[in-house]
C-alpha positions as CSV (number, residue, x, y, z in Angstrom):
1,X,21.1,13.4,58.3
2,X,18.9,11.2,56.1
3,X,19.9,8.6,53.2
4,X,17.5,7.0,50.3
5,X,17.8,3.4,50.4
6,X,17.5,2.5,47.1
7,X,17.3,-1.4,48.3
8,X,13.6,-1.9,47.3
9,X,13.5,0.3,44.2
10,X,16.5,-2.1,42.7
11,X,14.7,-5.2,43.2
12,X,11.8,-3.4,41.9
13,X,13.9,-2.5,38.5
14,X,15.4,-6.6,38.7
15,X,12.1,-7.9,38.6
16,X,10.9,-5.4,35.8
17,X,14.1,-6.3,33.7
18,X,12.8,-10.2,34.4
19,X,9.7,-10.1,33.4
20,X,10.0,-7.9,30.2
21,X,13.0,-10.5,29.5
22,X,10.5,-13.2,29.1
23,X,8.0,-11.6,27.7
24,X,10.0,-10.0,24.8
25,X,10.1,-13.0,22.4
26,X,6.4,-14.1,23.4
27,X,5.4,-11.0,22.1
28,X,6.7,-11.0,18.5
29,X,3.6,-11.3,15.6
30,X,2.4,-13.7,13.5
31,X,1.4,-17.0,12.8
32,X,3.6,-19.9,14.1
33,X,5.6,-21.1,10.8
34,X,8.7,-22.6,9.6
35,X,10.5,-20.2,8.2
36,X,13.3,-21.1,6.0
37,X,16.7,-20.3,6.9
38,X,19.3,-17.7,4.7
39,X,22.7,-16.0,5.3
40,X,20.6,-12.5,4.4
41,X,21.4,-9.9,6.8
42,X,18.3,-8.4,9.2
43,X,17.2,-5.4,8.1
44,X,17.1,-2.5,10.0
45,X,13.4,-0.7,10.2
46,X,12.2,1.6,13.0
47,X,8.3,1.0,11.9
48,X,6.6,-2.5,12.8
49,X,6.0,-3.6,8.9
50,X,2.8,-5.5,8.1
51,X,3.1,-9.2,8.4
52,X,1.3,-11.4,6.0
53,X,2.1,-15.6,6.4
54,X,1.3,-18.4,4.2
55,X,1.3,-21.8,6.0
56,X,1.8,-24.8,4.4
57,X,-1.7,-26.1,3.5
58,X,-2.2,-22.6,1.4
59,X,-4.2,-20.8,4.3
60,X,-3.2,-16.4,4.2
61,X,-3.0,-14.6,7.8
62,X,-2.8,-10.7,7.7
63,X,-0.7,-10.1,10.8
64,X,-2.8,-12.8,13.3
65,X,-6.5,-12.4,11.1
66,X,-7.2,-15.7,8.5
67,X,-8.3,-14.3,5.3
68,X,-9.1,-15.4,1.6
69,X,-6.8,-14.1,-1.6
70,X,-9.6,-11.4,-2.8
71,X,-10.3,-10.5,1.1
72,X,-5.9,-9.7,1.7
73,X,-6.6,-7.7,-1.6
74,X,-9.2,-5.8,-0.4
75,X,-7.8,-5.2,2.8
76,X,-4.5,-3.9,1.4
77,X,-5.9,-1.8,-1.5
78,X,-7.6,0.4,2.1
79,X,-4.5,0.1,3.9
80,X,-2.1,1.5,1.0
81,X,-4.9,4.5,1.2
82,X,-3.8,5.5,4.8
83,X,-0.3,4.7,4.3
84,X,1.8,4.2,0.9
85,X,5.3,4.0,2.7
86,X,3.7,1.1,4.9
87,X,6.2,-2.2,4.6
88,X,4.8,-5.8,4.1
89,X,6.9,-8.4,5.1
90,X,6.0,-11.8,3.5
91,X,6.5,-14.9,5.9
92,X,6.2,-18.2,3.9
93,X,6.0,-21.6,5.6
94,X,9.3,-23.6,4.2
95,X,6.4,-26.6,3.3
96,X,4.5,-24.1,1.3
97,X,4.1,-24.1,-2.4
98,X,5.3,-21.5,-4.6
99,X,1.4,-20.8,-5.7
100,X,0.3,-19.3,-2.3
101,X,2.9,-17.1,-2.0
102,X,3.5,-15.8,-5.7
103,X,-0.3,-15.1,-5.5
104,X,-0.1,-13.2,-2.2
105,X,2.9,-11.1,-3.3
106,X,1.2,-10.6,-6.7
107,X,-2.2,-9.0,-4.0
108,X,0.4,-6.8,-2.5
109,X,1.7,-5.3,-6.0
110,X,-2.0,-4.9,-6.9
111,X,-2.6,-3.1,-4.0
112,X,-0.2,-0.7,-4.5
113,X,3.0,-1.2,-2.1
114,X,6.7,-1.0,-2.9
115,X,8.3,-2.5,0.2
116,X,7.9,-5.6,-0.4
117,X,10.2,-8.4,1.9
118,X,10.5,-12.2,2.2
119,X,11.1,-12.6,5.6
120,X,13.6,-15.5,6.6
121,X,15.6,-17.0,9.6
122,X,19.1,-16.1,10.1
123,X,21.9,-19.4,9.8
124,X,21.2,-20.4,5.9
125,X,24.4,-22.5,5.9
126,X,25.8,-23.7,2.1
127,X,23.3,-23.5,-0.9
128,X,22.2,-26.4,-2.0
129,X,24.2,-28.5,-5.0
130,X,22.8,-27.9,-8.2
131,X,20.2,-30.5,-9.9
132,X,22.8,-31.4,-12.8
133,X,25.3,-32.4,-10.5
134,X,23.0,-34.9,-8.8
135,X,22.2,-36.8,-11.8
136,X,25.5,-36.8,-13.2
137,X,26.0,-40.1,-15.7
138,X,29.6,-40.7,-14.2
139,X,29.6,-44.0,-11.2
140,X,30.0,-43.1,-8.4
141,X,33.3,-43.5,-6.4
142,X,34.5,-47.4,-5.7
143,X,31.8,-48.2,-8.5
144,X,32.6,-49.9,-11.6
């Protein structure tokens, strides 16, 4: 009578699980950015979406690939061709202006898509206090 050891093919399988374990979050997409942080919840989407980021000195990446406002155009008008339902996720740098990125979501409405997200970390904490209530003409406390 015979028995498998299964010894070496569950080291095997520990080592896989390792290695895939560190390399998970290495392999996520995009351009390193500071993305600002929101109590949104993630949404759930079975197809990798299209990632375009906006750094902070105005520069556009499609996915990893630097590219100029009429050049993301472009490139989107021919991907909306081979796929309408195609998601774009929009990934602006918490130091960018609002210029940058109301121009690139303005490309991607010209080009044709509908699914259309601002993509954020998770953790936003308390929104900030309102301008007014910062310059408020009443002293402050132990002021006279």
């Amino acid at each position: 009578m015979s028995e498998i050891n299964v010894t070496p093919l569950v080291d095997v399988m520990l080592v896989l699980l390792i290695v895939f374990m560190v390399a998970a979050p290495l392999m996520t997409v995009g351009v390193p950015i500071d993305l600002p942080k929101t109590d949104a919840k993630p949404l759930n989407s079975q197809v990798e979406p299209l990632s375009v980021s906006i750094k902070p000195d105005g520069s556009i990446y499609l996915m990893e690939q630097t590219m100029t406002i009429d050049e993301l155009t472009t490139k989107l008008q021919a991907l909306y061709g081979v796929d309408p339902e195609k998601e774009i996720r929009v990934r602006g740098d918490l130091a960018a202006t609002y210029g940058p990125i109301a121009q690139v979501l303005g490309a991607i409405n010209a080009a044709g898509f509908k699914k259309i997200g601002l993509e954020t970390l998770p953790g936003g904490g308390a929104p900030a206090a309102p301008a007014d209530a910062a310059k408020s003409d009443a002293p402050a406390e132990g002021q006279n």
